[in-house]
N, C-alpha and C positions, 0 to 999 in steps of 0.2 A: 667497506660495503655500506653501501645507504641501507638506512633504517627507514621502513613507513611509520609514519605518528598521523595515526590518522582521529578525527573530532565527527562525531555523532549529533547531530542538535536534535530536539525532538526524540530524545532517548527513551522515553518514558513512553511513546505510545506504541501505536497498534504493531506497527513495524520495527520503531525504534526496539521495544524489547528483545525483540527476536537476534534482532539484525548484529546489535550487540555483542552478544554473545558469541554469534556466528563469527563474528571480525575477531573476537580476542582467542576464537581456540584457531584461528587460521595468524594471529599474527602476534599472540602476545596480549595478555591484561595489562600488562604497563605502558604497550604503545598503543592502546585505542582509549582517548577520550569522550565519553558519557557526557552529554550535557541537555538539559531539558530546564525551564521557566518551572517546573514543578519537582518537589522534593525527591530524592529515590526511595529506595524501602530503606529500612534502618540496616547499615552494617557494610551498604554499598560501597565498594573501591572506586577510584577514578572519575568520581560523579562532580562537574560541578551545576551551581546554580549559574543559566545564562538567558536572555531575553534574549531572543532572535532577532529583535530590532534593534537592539544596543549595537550597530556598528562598530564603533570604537571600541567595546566590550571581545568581540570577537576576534577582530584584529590582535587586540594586549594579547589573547589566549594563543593564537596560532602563531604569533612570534616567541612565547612565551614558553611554549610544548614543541616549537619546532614542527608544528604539524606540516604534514608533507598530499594528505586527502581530506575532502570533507564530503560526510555525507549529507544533506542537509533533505530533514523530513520534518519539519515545525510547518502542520499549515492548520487552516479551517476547512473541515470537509464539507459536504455539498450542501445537506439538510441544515446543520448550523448556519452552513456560510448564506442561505437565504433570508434567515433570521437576523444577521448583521451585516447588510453589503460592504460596507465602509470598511468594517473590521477586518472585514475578509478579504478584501483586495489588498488592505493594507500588510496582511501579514503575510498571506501568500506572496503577493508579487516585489513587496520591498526588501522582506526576507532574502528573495534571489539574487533581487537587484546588489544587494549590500554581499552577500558571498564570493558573487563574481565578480565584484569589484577586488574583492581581495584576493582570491584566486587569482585577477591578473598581476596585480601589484605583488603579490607576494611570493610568485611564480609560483603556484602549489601543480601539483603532478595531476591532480585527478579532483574531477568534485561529481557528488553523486546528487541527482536530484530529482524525485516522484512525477511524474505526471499520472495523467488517469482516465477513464473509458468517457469520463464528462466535458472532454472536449468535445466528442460527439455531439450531434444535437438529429432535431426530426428530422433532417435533409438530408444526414448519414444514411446509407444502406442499413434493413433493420437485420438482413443477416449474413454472416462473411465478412463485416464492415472490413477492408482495407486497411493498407494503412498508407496511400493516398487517397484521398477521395473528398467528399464536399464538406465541409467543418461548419458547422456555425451554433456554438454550444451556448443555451439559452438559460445557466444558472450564472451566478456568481463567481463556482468553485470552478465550474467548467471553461468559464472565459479568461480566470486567473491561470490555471493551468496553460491554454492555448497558447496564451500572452508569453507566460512563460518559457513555453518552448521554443516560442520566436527567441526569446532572449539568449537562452541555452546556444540556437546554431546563430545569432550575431556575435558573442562573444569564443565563439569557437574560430568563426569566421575571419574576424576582425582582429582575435587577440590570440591567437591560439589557445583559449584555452579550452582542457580537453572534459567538458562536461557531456555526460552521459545519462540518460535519462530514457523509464519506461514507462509506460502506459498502462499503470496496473486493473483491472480489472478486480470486483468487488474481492474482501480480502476476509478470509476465515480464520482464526485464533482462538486457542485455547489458553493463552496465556495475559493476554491483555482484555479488557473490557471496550466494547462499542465505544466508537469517536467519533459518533456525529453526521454519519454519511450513511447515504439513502440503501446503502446494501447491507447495514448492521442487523435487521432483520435474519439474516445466516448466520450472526452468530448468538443473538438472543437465544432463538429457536431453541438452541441445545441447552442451554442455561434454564428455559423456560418448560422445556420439555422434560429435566431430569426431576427439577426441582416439584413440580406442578403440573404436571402431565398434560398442560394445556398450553398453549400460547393465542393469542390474541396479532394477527400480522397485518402491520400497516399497509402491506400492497394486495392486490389482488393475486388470485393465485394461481393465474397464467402468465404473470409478471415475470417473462422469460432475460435471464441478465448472465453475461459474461462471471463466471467467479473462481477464484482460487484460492486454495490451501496455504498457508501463509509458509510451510517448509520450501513447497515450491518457486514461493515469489522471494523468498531469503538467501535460496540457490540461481534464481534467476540474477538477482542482484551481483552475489559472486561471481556469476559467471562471465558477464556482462562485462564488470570491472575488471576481471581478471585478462580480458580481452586485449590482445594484440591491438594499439593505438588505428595501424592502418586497415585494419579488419569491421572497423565502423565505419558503416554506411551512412546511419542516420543519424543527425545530429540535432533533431528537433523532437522525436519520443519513438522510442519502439513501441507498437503494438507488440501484447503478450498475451498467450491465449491460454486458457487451462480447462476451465468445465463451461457450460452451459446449462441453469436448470430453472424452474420458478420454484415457487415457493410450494406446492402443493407437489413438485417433484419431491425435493429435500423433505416433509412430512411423510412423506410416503416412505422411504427410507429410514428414517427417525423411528416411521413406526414397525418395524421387522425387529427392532430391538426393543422397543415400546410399545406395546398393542393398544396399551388405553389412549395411549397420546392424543389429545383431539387438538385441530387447530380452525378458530373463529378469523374471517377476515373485514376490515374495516378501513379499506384504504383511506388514504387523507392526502395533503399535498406531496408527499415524496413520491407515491404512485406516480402524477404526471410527470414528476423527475425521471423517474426509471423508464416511463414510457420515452422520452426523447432519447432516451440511450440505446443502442442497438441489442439486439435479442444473444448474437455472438459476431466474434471476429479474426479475420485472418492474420497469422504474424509467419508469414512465409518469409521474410524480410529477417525475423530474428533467428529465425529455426535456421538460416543460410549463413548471416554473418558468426553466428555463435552457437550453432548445431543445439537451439535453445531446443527442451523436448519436456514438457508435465511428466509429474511422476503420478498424481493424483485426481481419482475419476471421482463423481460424487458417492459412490460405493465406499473405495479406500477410506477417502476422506471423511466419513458420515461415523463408519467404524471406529476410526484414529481418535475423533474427536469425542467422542462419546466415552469412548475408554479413556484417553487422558480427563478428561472432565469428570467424571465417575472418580477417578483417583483423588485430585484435588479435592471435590467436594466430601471423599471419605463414603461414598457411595457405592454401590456395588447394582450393576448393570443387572436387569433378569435378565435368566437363563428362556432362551426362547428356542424351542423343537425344533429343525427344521420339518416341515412338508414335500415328501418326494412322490 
């Protein structure tokens, strides 16, 4: 019976943590390799150190482990990736370019790969967006992804190989810290609100954005993969849909468990970032191939996260009446 070995890059961040984990209670800690350009925590198993442009680096490993999948989530997110275009196209799209090359060459079964809401641009629908519809994504991060996903359906196309890929919408965690993209403002907020009962938000706070709970987008992933080959439709990015809120929703929320909580707002450039991205989006496309379904409203989510974050920081939530 084949074994999956499957290799994680970008292990270390927002996703990767999660994801991680999720993979080795579904398949085994010895068959899922960890790999991230930056250290793990002290004591980690199966962690190596790998640059996601090392080409030949990658290749030694997946012959090496026998790997059979790759997840690959090493990129630059939106707000950084403005700050370095160069850097960012580089890593995002050679990164891919260099995976599926090896994926074809080295017949691998499955590769997993991120896209995101910042394909979109102003020309998208601002709400429902599709997941046909008019593209033309006006950042750095958003044009590396699009690119991207053309590449994903040529090498699907052309090589069979069978890469898989969603369109995440902005991403909530209690376990990783912000990476750089223009929707980390959701999860500051909770960090800034336990800690300091104030936050300061870069966007405005009708700045309506696609967002989800990161259990959800770690089972969407599962799901996806775990997906019957001829049951994929799309082979260039699933739109994925989970909450809709801005930012003056999510405080408002915040504050039912924190009355003092106050939040000041001071947009600056990621606001017009957010503003080219659509308000929410349809993924009747995913909910059909793979009976995709959110588990988490900004309700559940506000409560989950508050309460795991309170634990971590050794915190303890007040106790707030309810009003009937």
């Amino acid at each position: 019976m084949k074994i999956d070995k499957i290799l994680v890059i970008g292990a270390c961040g927002q996703i990767g943590t999660e994801l991680v984990t999720a993979l080795r209670s579904q398949y085994g800690e010895e068959n899922v390799i960890a790999a991230d350009i930056n250290l793990p925590k002290p004591g980690t198993k199966n962690h190596l150190c790998l640059d996601v442009l090392d080409h030949e680096k990658i290749e030694a490993v997946v012959k090496e482990y026998g790997i059979t999948q790759i997840y690959l989530l090493a990129a630059m997110l939106s707000a950084n990736g403005e700050q370095n275009a160069d850097a960012a196209w580089k890593l995002n799209v050679q990164s891919l370019l260099s995976v599926l090359k090896i994926a074809k060459e080295q017949k691998l079964d499955k590769v997993f790969w991120p896209s995101s809401i910042a394909v979109f641009g102003p020309g998208s629908p601002k709400y429902n967006c599709p997941q046909q519809t008019r593209i033309e994504p006006n950042t750095v991060y958003g044009i590396s992804k699009r690119a991207g996903e053309y590449w994903c359906n040529y090498y699907f196309e052309k090589y069979g190989v069978d890469v898989r890929s969603i369109r995440f919408p902005g991403l909530i965690s209690y376990t990783a810290p912000p990476g750089g993209g223009t929707t980390d403002y959701a999860v500051s907020i909770f960090h800034e609100a336990l800690e300091n009962q104030h936050y300061t938000c870069f966007l405005t706070e009708d700045n309506c954005l696609p967002m989800m709970y990161m259990p959800d987008a770690i089972r969407a992933t599962l799901e996806l993969m775990n997906v019957p080959k001829e049951k994929i439709t799309i082979r260039t990015s699933y739109n994925l849909a989970g909450m809709s809120f801005a930012p003056c929703d999510i405080a408002a929320e915040i504050k039912k468990h924190i009355p003092e909580f106050k939040v000041a707002y001071e947009p600056d450039y990621r606001n017009a970032i957010a503003n080219s991205w659509p308000a929410s989006i349809k993924d009747e496309q995913a909910r059909k191939d793979w009976e995709w379904k959110p588990k988490y409203d900004l309700k559940s989510m506000t409560d989950d996260m508050l309460q795991k974050l309170s634990e971590i920081k050794g915190m303890q939530l007040p106790v707030v009446e309810e009003v009937y």
